[in-house]
C-alpha positions, 0 to 999 in steps of 0.5 A: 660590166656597165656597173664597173665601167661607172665606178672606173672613171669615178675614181679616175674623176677624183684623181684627175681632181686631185692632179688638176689641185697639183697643176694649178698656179701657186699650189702649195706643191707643183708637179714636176716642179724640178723640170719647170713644169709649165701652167696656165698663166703663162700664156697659149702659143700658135700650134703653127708657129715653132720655137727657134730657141733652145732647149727651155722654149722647147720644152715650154712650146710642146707643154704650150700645145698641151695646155692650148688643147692641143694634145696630139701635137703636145705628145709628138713634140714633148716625144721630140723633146726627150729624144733630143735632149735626153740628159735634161733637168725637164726630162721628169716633167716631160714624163708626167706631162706625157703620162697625163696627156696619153691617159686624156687620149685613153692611150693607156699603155703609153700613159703606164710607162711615161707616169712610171719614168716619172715615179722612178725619178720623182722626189715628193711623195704626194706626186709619186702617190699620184703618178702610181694611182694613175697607173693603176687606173690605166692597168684596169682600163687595159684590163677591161679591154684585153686581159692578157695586156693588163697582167704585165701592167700589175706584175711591173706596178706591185713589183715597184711600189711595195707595201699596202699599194702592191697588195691592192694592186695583186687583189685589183688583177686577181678581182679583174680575171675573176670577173671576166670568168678566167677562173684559172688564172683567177685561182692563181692570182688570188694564190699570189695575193695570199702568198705576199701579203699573208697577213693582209686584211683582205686575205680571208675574202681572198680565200673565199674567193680560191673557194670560187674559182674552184667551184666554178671550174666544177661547175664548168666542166662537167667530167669526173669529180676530181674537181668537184672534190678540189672544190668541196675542200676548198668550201670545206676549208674556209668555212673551217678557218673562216666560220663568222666570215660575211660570205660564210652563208655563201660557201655554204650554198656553194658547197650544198650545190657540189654536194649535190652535184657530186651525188648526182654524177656517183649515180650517173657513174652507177647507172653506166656500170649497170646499163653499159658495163653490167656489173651491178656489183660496181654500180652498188658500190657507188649507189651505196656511197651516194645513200650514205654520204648524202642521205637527205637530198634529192639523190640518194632517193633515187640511189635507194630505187636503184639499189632496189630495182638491182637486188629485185632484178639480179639477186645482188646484195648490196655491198656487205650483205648477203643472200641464202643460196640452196646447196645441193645434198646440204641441210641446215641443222 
């Protein structure tokens, strides 16, 4: 957790870096240049003493308070701003200003939908680049915080963005719940991903990552095998399609530990229809399955001594075979 705390605000580090190259006077590209965004030659203003003017001076006194450090009376006033003068050139830049100066208070959800209004009305690439950036930071900040917030934020983002930026942001939500261990929805988002953007770079490591998903459902709930066999078939099916992958090692064990699990719990089944049912002609159906399917781990030495122990105690053939039993007035000729 520490770990992607740290590399978060590194990357939110470099694109305020960039936002702050946008805001600074005489840049090649001002931000929110067609409402007149304000800047720090212009001069501070008394947080105390409000504009009598009109629109314009509102406008500057509110993103005045911003630029004097004054970012909770900023907020309110530019929130005034676009209430009253709903229609105005300076509405764009009141939007970005707003998502900037809620994003400074981690207010990440107020900061999502004002940089969003920007980015629908913005005209210059690079500010929209940004605007979209900085919403996707704020997604995976809401994210870590409350999930279930987060997922409408990414859906919302991907939907209105497209392209490479959209799958990064499906493989962001997907790689967020697979790390807070919400496998389920996980496997679905991972699903989505795949479904979008088929021929992505990213789309192998997606499907190994459906492998995951499905393995640890296994490994969590501990009943019956229809998910252990859900997750040897999805291990099964990436090493398959994907052999020379770098997690291919990885699968590999994973699937040697399903392998091993799933044995373990046939002869969990055998021992229950043996001691409890006492059919030992069920439990000799799935020892010997366990004997043949996986000969050479640690089970099926134990499903041969059951198999044993059941012919020595009960006088059963294992499944196929038979036993002499003496008939009466009958001699073999």
């Amino acid at each position: 957790m520490k770990n992607e705390m740290a590399e978060h605000f590194h990357r939110l580090f470099f694109i305020w870096a960039a936002v702050f190259v946008f805001l600074m006077p005489g840049s090649v590209v001002s931000v929110a240049s067609a409402g007149g965004s304000w800047s720090p030659d212009a001069g501070v203003v008394d947080p105390a003493v409000a504009p009598d003017g009109g629109e314009d001076d509102q406008f500057r006194y509110a993103v005045g308070l911003l630029n004097s450090g004054f970012t909770r009376q900023g907020i309110r006033q530019l929130e005034r701003f676009l209430r009253q003068h709903p229609d105005s050139v300076r509405v764009e830049a009141a939007n970005y200003h707003l998502g900037l100066a809620h994003l400074q208070r981690e207010n990440y959800e107020e900061a999502f939908d004002y940089l969003g209004s920007f980015a629908a009305s913005a005209s210059h690439k690079d500010e929209v680049k940004i605007a979209r950036r900085l919403q996707l930071e704020c997604a995976i900040a809401v994210g870590e915080r409350n999930i279930r917030e987060a997922r409408p934020l990414f859906e919302e983002l991907a939907s209105a963005v497209g392209g490479d930026f959209a799958a990064e942001c499906r493989l962001t939500l997907a790689d967020l719940l697979f790390s807070r261990r919400r496998f389920h929805e996980a496997l679905d988002a991972y699903l989505n991903f795949i479904d979008y953007h088929p021929v992505h770079e990213d789309v192998a490591e997606a499907w190994f990552y459906v492998a995951a998903c499905h393995y640890e459902l296994a490994l969590r709930v501990a009943r019956g095998r229809e998910l252990l066999q859900s997750a040897k078939s999805a291990l099964h099916d990436f090493l398959v399609n994907f052999p020379n992958h770098g997690r291919a090692d990885e699968a590999e064990e994973m699937l040697a530990e399903i392998n091993r699990r799933e044995a373990e719990r046939t002869v969990e089944v055998a021992d229950y229809y043996l001691r409890v049912r006492r059919n030992p002609h069920a439990a000799l159906d799935y020892l010997k399955w366990v004997e043949e399917s996986y000969p050479d781990i640690a089970p099926a030495k134990r499903a041969r001594m059951n198999i044993d122990a059941i012919k020595d105690a009960h006088g059963v053939p294992a499944s196929g075979g038979y036993i002499k039993l003496p008939l009466d007035g009958v001699k073999a000729p």
